[in-house]
PQR file with spaces between the fields and no chain letter, atoms N, CA, C, O and H, PARSE charges and radii, in Angstrom:
ATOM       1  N    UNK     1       0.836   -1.183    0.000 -0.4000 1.5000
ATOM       2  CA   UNK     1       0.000    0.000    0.000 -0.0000 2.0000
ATOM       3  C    UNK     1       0.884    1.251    0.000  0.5500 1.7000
ATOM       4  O    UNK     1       1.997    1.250    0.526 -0.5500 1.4000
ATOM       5  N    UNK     2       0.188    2.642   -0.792 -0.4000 1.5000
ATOM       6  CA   UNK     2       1.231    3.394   -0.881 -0.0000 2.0000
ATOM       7  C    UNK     2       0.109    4.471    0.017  0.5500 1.7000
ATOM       8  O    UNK     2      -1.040    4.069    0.199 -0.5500 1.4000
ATOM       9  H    UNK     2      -0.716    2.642   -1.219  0.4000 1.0000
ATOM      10  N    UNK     3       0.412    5.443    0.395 -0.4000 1.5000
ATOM      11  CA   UNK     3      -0.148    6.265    0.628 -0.0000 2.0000
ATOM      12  C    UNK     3      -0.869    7.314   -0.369  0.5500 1.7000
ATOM      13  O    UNK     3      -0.153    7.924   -1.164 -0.5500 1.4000
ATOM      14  H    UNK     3       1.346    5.770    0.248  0.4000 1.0000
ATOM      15  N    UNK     4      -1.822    7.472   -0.359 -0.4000 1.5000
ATOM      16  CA   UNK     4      -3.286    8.288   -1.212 -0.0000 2.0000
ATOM      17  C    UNK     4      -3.534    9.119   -0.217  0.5500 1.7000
ATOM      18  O    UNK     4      -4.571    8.797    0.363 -0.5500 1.4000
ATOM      19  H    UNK     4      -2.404    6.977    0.286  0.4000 1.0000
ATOM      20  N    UNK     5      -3.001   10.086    0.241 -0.4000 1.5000
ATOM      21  CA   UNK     5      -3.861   11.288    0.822 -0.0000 2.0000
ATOM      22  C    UNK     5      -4.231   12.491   -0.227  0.5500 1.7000
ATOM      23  O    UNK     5      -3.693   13.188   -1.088 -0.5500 1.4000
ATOM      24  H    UNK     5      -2.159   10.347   -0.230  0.4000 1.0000
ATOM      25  N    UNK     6      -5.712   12.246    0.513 -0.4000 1.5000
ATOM      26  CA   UNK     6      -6.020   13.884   -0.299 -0.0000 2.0000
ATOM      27  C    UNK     6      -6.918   14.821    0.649  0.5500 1.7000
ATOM      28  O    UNK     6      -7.592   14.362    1.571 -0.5500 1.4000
ATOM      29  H    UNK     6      -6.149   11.679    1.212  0.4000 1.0000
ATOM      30  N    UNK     7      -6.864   15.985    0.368 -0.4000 1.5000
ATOM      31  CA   UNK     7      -7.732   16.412    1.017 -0.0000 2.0000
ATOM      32  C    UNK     7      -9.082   16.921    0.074  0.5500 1.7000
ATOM      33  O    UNK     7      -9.024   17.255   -1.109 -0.5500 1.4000
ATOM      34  H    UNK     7      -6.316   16.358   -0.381  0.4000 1.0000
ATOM      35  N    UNK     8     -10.608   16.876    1.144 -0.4000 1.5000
ATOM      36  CA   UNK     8     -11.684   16.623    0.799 -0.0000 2.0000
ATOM      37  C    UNK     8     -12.796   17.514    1.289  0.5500 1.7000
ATOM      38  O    UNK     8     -12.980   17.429    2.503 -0.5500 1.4000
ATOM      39  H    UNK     8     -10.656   16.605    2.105  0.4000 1.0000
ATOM      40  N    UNK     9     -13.376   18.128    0.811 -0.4000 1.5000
ATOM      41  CA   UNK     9     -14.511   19.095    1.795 -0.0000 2.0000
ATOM      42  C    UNK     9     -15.941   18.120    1.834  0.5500 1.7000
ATOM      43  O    UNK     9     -16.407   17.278    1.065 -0.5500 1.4000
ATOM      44  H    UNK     9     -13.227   18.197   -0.176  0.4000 1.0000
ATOM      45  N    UNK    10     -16.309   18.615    2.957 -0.4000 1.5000
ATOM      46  CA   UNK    10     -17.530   17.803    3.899 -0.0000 2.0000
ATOM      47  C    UNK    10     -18.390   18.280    2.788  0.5500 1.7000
ATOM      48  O    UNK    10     -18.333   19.339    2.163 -0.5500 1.4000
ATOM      49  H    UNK    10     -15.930   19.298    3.581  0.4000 1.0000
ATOM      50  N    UNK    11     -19.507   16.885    2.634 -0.4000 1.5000
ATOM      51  CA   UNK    11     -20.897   17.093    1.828 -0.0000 2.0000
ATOM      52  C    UNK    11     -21.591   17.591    2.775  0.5500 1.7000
ATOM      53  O    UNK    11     -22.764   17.763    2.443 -0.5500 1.4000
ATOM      54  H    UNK    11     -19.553   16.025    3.142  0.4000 1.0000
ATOM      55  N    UNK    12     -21.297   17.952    4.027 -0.4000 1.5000
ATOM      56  CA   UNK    12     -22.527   18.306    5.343 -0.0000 2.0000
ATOM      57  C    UNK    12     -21.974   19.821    5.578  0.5500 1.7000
ATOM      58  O    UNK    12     -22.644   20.780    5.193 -0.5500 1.4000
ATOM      59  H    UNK    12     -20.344   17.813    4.297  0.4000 1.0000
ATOM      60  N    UNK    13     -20.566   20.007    6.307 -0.4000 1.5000
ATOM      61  CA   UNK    13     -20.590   21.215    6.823 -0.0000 2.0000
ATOM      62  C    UNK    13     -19.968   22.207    5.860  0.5500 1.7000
ATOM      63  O    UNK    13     -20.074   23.429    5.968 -0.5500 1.4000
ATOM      64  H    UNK    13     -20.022   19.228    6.620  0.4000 1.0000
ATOM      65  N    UNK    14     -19.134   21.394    4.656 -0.4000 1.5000
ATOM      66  CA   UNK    14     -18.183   21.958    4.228 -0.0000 2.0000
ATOM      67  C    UNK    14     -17.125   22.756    4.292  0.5500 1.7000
ATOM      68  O    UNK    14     -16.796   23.773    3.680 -0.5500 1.4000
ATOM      69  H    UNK    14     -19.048   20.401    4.568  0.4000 1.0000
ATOM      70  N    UNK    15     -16.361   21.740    5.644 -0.4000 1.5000
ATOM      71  CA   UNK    15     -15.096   22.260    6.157 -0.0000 2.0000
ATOM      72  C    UNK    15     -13.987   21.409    4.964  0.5500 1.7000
ATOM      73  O    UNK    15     -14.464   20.912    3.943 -0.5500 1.4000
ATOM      74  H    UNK    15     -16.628   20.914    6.140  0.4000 1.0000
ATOM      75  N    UNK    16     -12.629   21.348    5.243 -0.4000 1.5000
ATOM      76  CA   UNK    16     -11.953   20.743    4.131 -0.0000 2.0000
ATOM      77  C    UNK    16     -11.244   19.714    5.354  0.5500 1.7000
ATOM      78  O    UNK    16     -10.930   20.181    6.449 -0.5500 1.4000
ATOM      79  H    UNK    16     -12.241   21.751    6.071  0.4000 1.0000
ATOM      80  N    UNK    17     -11.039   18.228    4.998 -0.4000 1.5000
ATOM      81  CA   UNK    17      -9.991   17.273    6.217 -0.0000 2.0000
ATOM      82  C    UNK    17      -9.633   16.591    5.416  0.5500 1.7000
ATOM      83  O    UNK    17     -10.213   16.207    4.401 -0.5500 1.4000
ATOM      84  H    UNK    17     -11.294   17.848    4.108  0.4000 1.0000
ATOM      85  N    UNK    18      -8.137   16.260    5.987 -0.4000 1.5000
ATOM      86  CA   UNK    18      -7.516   15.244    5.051 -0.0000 2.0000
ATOM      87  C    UNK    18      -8.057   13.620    5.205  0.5500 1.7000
ATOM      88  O    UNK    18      -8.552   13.217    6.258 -0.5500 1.4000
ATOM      89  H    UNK    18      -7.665   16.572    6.812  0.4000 1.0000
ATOM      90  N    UNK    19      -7.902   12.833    4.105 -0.4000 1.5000
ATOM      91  CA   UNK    19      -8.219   11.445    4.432 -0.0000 2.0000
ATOM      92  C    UNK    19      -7.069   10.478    3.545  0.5500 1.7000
ATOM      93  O    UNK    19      -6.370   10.957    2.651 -0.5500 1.4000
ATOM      94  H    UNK    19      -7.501   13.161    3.250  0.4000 1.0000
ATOM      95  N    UNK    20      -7.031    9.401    3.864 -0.4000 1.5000
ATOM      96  CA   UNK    20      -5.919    8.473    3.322 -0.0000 2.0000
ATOM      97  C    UNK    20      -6.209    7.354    2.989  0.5500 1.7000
ATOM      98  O    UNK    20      -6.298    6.372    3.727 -0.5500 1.4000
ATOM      99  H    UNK    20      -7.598    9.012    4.590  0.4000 1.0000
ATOM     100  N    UNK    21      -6.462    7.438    1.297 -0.4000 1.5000
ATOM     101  CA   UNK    21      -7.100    6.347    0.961 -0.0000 2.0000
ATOM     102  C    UNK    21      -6.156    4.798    0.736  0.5500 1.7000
ATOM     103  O    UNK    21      -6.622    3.659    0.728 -0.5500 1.4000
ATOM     104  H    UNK    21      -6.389    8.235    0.697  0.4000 1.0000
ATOM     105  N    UNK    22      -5.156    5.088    0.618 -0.4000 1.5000
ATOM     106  CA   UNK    22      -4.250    3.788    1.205 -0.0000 2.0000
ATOM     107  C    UNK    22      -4.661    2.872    0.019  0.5500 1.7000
ATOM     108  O    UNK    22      -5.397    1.897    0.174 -0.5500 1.4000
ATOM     109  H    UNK    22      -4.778    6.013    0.624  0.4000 1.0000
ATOM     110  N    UNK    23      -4.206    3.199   -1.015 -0.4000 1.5000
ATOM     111  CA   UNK    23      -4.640    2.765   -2.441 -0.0000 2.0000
ATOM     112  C    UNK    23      -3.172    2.523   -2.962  0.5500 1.7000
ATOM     113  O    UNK    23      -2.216    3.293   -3.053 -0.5500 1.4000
ATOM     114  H    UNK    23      -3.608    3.991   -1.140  0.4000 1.0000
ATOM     115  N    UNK    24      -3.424    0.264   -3.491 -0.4000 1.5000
ATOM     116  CA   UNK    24      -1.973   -0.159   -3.673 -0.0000 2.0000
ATOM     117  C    UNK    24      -1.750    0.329   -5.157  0.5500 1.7000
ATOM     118  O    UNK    24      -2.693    0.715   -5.848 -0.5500 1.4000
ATOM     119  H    UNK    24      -4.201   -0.361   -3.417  0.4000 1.0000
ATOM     120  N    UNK    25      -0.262    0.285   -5.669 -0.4000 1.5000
ATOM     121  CA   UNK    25       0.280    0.409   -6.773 -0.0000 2.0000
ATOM     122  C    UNK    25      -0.256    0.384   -7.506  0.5500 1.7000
ATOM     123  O    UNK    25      -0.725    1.351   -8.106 -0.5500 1.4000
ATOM     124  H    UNK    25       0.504   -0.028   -5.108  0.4000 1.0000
ATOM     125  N    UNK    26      -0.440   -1.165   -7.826 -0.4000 1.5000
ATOM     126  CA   UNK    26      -0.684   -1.571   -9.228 -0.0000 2.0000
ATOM     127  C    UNK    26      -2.125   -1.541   -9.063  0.5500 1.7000
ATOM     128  O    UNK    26      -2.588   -2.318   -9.898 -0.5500 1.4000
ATOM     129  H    UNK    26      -0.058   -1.950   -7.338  0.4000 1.0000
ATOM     130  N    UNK    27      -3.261   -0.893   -8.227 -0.4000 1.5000
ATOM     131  CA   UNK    27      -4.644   -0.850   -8.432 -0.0000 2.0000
ATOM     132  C    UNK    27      -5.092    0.102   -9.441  0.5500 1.7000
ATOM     133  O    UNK    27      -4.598    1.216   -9.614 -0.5500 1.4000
ATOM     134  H    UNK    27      -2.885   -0.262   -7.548  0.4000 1.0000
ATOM     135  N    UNK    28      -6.190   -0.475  -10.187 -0.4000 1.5000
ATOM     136  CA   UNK    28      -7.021   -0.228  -11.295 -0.0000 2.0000
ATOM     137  C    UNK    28      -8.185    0.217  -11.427  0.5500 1.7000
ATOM     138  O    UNK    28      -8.547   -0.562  -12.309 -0.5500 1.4000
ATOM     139  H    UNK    28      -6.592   -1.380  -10.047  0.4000 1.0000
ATOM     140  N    UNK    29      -9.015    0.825  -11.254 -0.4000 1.5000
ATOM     141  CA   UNK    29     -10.681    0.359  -10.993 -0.0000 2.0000
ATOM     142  C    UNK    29     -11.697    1.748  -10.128  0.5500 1.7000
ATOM     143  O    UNK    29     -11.531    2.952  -10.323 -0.5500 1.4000
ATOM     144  H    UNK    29      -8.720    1.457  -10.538  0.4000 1.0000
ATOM     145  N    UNK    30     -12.573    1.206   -9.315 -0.4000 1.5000
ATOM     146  CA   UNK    30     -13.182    2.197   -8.470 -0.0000 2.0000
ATOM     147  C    UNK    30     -13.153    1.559   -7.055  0.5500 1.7000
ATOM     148  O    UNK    30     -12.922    0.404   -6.697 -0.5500 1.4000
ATOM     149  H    UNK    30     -12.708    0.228   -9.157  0.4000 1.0000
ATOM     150  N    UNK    31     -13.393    2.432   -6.521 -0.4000 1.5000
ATOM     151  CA   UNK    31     -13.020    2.385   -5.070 -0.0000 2.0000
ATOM     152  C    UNK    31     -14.052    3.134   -4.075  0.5500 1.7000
ATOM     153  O    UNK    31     -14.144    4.331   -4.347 -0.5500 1.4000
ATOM     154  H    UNK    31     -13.581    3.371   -6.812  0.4000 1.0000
ATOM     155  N    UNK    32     -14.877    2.698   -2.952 -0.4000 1.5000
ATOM     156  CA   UNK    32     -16.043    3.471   -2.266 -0.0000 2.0000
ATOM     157  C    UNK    32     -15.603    3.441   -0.984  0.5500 1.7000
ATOM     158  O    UNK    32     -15.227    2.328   -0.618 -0.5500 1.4000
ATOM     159  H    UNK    32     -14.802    1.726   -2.731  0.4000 1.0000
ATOM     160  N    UNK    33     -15.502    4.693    0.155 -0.4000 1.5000
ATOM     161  CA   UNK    33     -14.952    4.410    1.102 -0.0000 2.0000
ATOM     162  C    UNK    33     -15.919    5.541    2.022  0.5500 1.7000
ATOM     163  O    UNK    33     -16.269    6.585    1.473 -0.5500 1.4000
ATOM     164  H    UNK    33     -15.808    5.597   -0.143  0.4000 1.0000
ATOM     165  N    UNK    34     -16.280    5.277    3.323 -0.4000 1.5000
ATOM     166  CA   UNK    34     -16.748    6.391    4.123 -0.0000 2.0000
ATOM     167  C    UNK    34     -15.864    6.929    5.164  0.5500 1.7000
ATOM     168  O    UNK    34     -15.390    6.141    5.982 -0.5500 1.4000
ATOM     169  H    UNK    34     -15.995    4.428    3.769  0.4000 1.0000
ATOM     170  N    UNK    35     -15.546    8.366    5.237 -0.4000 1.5000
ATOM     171  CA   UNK    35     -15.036    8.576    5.807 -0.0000 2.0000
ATOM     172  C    UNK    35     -16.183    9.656    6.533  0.5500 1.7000
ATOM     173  O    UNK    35     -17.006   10.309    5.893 -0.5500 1.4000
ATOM     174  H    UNK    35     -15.931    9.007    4.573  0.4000 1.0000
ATOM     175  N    UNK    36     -16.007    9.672    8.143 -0.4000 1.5000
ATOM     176  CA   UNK    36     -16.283   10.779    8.930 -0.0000 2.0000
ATOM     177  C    UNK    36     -15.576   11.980    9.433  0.5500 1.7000
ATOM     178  O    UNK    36     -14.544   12.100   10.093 -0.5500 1.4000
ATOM     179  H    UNK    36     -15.338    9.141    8.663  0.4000 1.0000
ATOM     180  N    UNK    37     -16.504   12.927    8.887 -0.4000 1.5000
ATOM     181  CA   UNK    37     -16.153   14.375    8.543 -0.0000 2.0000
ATOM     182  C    UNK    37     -14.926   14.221    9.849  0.5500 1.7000
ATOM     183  O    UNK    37     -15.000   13.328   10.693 -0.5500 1.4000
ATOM     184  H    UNK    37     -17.342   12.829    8.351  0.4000 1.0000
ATOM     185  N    UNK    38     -13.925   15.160    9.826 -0.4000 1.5000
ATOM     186  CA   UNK    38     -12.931   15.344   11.393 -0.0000 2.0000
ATOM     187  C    UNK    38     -13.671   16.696   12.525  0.5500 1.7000
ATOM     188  O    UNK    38     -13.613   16.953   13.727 -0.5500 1.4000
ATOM     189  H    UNK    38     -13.864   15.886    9.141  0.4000 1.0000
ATOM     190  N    UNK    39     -14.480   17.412   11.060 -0.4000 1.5000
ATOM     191  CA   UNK    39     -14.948   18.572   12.067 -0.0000 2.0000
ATOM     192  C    UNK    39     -16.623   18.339   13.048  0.5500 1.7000
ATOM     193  O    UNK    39     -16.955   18.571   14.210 -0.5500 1.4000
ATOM     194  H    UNK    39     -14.527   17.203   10.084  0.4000 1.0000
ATOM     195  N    UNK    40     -17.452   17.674   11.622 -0.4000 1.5000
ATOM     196  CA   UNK    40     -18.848   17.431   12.450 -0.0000 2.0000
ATOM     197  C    UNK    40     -19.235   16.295   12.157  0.5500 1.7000
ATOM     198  O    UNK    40     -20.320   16.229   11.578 -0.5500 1.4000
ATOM     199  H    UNK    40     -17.183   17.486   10.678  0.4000 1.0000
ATOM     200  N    UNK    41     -18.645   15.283   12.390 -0.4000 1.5000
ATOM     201  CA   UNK    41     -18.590   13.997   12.154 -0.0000 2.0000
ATOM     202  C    UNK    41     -19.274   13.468   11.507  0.5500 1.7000
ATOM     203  O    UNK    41     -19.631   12.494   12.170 -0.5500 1.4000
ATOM     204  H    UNK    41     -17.764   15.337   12.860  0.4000 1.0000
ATOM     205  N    UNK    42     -19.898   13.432   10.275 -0.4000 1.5000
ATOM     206  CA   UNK    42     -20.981   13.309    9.459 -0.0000 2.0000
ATOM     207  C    UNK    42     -20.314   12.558    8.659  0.5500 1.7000
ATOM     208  O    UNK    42     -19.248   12.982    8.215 -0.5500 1.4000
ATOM     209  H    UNK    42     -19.608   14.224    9.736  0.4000 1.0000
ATOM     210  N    UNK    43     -20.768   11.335    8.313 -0.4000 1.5000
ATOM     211  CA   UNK    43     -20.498   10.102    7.062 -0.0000 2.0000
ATOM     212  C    UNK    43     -20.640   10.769    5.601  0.5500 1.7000
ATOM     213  O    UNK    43     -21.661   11.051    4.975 -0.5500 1.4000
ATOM     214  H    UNK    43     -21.635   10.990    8.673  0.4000 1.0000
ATOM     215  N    UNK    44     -18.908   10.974    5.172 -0.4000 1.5000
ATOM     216  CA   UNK    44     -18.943   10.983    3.876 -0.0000 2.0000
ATOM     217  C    UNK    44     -18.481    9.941    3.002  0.5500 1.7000
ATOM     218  O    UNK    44     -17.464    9.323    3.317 -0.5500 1.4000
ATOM     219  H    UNK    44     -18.078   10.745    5.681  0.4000 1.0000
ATOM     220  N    UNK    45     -19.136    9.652    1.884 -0.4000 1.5000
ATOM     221  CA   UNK    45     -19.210    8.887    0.985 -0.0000 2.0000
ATOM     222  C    UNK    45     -17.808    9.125   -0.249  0.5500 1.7000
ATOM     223  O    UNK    45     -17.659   10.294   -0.605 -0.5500 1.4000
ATOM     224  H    UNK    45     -19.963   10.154    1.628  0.4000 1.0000
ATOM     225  N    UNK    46     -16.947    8.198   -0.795 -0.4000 1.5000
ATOM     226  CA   UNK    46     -15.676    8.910   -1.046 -0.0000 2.0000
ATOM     227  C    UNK    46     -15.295    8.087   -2.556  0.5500 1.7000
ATOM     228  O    UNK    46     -14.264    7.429   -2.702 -0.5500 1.4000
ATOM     229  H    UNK    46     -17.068    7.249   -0.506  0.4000 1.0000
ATOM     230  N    UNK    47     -16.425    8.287   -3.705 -0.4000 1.5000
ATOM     231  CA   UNK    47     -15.886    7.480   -4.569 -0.0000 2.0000
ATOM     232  C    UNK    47     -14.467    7.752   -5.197  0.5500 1.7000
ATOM     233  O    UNK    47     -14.145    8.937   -5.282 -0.5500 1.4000
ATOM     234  H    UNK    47     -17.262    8.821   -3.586  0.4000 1.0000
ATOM     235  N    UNK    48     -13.430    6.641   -5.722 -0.4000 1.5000
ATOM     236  CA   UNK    48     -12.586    7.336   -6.421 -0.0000 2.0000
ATOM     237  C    UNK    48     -12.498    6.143   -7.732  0.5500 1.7000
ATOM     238  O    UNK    48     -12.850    4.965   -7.687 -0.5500 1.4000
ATOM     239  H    UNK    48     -13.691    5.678   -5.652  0.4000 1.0000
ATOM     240  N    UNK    49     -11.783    7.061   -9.113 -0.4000 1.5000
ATOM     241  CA   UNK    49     -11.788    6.048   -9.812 -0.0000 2.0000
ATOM     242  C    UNK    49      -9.992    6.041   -9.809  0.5500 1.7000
ATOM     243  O    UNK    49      -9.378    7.103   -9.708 -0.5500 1.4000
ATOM     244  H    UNK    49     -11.497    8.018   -9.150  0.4000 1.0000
ATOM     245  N    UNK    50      -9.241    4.629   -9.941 -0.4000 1.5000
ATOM     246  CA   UNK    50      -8.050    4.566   -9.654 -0.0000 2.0000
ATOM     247  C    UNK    50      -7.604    4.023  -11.058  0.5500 1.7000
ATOM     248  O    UNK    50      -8.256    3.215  -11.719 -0.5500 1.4000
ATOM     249  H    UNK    50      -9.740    3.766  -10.023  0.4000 1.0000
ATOM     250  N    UNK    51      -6.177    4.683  -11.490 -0.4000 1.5000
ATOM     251  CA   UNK    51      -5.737    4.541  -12.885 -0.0000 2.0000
ATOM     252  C    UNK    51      -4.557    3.816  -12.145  0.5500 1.7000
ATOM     253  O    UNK    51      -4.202    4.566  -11.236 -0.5500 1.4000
ATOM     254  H    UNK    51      -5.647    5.339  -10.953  0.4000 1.0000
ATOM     255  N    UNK    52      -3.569    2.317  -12.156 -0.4000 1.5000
ATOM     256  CA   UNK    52      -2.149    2.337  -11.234 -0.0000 2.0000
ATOM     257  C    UNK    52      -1.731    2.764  -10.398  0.5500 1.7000
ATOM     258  O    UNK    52      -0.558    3.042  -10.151 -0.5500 1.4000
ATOM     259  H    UNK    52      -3.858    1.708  -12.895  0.4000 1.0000
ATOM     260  N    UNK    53      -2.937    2.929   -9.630 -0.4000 1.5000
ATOM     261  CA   UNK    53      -2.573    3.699   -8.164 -0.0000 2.0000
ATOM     262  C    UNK    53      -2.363    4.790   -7.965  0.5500 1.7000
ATOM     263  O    UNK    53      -1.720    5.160   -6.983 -0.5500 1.4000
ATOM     264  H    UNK    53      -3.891    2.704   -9.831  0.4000 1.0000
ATOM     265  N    UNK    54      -2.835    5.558   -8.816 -0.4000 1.5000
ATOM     266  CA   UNK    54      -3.150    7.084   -8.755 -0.0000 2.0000
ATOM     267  C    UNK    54      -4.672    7.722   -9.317  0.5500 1.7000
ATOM     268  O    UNK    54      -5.257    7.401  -10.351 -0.5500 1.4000
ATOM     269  H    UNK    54      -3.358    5.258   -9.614  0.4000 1.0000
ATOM     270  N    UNK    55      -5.177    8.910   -8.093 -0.4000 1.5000
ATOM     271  CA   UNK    55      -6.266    8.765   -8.474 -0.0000 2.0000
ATOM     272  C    UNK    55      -6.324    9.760   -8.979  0.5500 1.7000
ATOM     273  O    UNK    55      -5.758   10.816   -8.696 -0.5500 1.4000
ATOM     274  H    UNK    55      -4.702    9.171   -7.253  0.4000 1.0000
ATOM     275  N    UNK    56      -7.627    9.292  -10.476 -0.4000 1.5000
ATOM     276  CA   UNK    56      -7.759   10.007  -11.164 -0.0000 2.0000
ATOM     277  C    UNK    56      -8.916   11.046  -11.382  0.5500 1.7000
ATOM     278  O    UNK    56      -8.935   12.086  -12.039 -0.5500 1.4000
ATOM     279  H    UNK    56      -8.087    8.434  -10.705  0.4000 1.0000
ATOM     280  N    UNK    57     -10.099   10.285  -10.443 -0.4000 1.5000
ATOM     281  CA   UNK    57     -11.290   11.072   -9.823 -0.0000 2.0000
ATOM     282  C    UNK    57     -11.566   10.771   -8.527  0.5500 1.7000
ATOM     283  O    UNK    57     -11.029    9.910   -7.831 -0.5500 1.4000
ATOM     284  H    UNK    57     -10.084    9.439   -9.909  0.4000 1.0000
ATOM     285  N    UNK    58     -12.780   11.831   -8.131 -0.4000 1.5000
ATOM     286  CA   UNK    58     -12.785   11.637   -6.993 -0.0000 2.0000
ATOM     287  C    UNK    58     -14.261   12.320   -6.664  0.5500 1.7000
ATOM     288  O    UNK    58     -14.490   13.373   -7.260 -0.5500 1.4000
ATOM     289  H    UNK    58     -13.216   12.531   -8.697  0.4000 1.0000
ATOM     290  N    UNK    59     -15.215   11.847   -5.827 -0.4000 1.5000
ATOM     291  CA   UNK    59     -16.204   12.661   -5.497 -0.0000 2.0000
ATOM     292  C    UNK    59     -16.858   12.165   -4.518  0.5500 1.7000
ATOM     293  O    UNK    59     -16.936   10.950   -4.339 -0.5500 1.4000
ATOM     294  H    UNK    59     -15.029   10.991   -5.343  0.4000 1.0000
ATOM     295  N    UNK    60     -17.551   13.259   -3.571 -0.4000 1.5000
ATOM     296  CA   UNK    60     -18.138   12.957   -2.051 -0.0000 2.0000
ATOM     297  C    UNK    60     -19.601   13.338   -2.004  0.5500 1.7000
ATOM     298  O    UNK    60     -20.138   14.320   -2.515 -0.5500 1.4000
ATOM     299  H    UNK    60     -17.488   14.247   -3.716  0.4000 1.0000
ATOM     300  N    UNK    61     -20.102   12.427   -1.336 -0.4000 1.5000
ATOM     301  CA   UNK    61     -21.339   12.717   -1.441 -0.0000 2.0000
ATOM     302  C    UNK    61     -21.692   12.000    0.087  0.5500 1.7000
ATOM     303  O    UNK    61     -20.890   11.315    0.723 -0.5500 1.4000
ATOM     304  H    UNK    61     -19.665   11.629   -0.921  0.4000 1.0000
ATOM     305  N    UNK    62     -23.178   12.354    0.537 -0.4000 1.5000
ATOM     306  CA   UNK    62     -23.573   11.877    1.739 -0.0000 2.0000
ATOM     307  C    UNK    62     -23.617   10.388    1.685  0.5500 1.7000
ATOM     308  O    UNK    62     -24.124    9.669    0.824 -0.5500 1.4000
ATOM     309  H    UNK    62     -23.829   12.910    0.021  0.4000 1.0000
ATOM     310  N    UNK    63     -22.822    9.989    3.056 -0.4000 1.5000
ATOM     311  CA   UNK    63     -22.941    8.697    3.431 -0.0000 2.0000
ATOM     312  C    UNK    63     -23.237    8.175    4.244  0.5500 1.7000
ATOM     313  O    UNK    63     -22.637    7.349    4.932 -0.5500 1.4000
ATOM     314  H    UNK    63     -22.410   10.573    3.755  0.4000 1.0000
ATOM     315  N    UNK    64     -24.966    8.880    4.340 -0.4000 1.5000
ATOM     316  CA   UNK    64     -25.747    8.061    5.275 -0.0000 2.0000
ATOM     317  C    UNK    64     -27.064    7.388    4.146  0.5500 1.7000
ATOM     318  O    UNK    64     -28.264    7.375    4.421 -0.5500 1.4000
ATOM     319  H    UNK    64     -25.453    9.552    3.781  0.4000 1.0000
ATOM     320  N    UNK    65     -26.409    6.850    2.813 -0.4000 1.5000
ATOM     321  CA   UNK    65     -27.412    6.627    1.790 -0.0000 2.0000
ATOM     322  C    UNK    65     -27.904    5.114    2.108  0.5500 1.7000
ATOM     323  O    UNK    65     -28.775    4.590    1.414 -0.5500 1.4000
ATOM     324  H    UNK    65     -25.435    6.861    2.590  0.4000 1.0000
């Protein structure tokens, strides 16, 4: 695993926190992860699409769906 940090603004309060998606090398594909906000703890939803382990999109949406 390599390290994937990015930083992300809340679908709830829209503060900005970092998160670490811990996405290996040679990964390909999409990826769904929830992370809770750091400021108002609210479940965000964290799709990414991964090209070799670098991401190439990314989008948050509520993840209390």
């Amino acid at each position: 695993m390599i390290s994937n940090e990015q930083i992300i603004m809340c679908h709830f309060c829209f503060e900005t926190f970092q998160v670490d998606l811990g996405i290996s090398q040679t990964f390909s594909g999409h990826d769904t992860e929830i992370f809770d906000c750091k400021v108002c703890c609210n479940p965000n939803k964290i799709d990414t699409e991964v090209y070799e382990g670098e991401v190439s999109f990314i989008t948050v949406s509520d993840g209390n769906e």
